[in-house]
KOLPA-260773 format. One line per 10 residues: number of its first residue (from 1); their letters; for each residue x negated, y negated, z of C-alpha. Coordinates in steps of 0.2 Angstrom, whole numbers, padded with zeros to 4 digits. Layout:
N
NUM) a) X,Y,Z; ...
This chain:
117
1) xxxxxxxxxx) 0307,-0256,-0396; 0315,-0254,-0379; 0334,-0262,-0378; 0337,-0269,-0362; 0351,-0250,-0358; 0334,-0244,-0356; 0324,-0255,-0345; 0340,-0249,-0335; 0337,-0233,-0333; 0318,-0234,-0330
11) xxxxxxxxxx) 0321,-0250,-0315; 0334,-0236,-0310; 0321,-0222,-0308; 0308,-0233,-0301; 0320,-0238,-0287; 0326,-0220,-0284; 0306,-0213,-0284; 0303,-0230,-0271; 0315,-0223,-0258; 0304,-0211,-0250
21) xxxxxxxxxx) 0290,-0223,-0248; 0298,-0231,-0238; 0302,-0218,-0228; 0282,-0215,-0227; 0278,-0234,-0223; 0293,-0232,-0206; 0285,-0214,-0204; 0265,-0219,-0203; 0272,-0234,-0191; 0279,-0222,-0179
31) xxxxxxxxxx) 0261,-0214,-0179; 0252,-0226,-0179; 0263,-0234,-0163; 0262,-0216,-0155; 0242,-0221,-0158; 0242,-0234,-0150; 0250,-0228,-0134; 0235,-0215,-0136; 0246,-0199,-0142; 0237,-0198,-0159
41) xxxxxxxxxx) 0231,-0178,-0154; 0248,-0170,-0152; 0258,-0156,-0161; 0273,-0168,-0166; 0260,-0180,-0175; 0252,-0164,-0185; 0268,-0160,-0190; 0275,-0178,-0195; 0257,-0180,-0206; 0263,-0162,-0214
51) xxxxxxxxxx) 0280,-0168,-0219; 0272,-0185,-0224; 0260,-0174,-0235; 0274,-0163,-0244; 0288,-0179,-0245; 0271,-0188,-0255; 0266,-0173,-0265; 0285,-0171,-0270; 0287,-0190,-0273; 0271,-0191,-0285
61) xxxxxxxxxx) 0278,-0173,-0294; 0294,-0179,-0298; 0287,-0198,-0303; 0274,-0188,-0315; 0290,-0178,-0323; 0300,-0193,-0324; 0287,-0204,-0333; 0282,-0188,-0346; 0302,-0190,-0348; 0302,-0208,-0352
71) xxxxxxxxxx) 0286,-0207,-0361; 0293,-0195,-0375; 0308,-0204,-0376; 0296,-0220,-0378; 0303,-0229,-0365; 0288,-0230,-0353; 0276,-0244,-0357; 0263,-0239,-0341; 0261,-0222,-0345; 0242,-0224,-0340
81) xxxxxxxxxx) 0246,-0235,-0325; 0257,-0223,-0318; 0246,-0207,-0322; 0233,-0215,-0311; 0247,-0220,-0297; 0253,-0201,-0299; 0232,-0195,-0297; 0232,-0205,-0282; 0248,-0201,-0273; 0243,-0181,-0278
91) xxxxxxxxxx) 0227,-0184,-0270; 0233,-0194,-0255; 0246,-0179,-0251; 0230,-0168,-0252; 0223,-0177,-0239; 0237,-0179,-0227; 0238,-0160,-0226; 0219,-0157,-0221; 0221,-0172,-0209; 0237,-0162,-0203
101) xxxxxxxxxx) 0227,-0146,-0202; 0212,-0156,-0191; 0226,-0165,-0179; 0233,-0149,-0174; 0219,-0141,-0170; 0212,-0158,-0161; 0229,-0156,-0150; 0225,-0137,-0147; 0207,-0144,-0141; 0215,-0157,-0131
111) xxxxxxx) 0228,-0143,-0123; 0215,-0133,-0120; 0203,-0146,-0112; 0219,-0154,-0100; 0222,-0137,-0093; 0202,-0136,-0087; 0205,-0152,-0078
């Protein structure tokens, strides 16, 4: 069974892998703010959804390393849980970088469109 040194070490890693969620929660915030101030087509917002997409993919890489880790040192009881967390963050960063892809070339339209005006 798992002795509590254990438990230790995977609360420890689950903190460590929660770190740069955060990080995306304050980052989507900013976007969403610079939304709301009707800014959502810019270069700097492409390139903050790009980071957000490779900090996510990263993230979900090293959480699908880690649990392989834990799971063959039977440490990890929600192998299955986190496998479909790990699908879901893999498939998240997948999106985040075509939705980079389309904002820029949304703020290339809207460059383009403001200098006809």
């Amino acid at each position: 069974l798992i002795n509590d040194s254990s438990k230790m070490y995977l609360i420890i890693f689950y903190e460590i892998i929660s770190v740069p969620c955060f990080y995306l929660l304050f980052d989507f915030w900013s976007i969403t703010n610079k939304m709301k101030n009707d800014d959502q087509f810019s270069y700097s917002v492409a390139k903050n959804v790009k980071k957000d997409s490779i900090i996510l993919f990263t993230s979900s890489i090293v959480l699908l390393i880690g649990n392989i880790i834990f799971s063959i040192i039977n440490i990890n009881v929600l192998s299955l849980y986190n496998i479909v967390l790990v699908l879901i963050a893999f498939f998240a960063s997948i999106f985040l970088a075509i939705l980079s892809y389309y904002i820029s070339k949304a703020a290339f339209l809207k460059e383009e469109t403001d200098g006809l005006i």
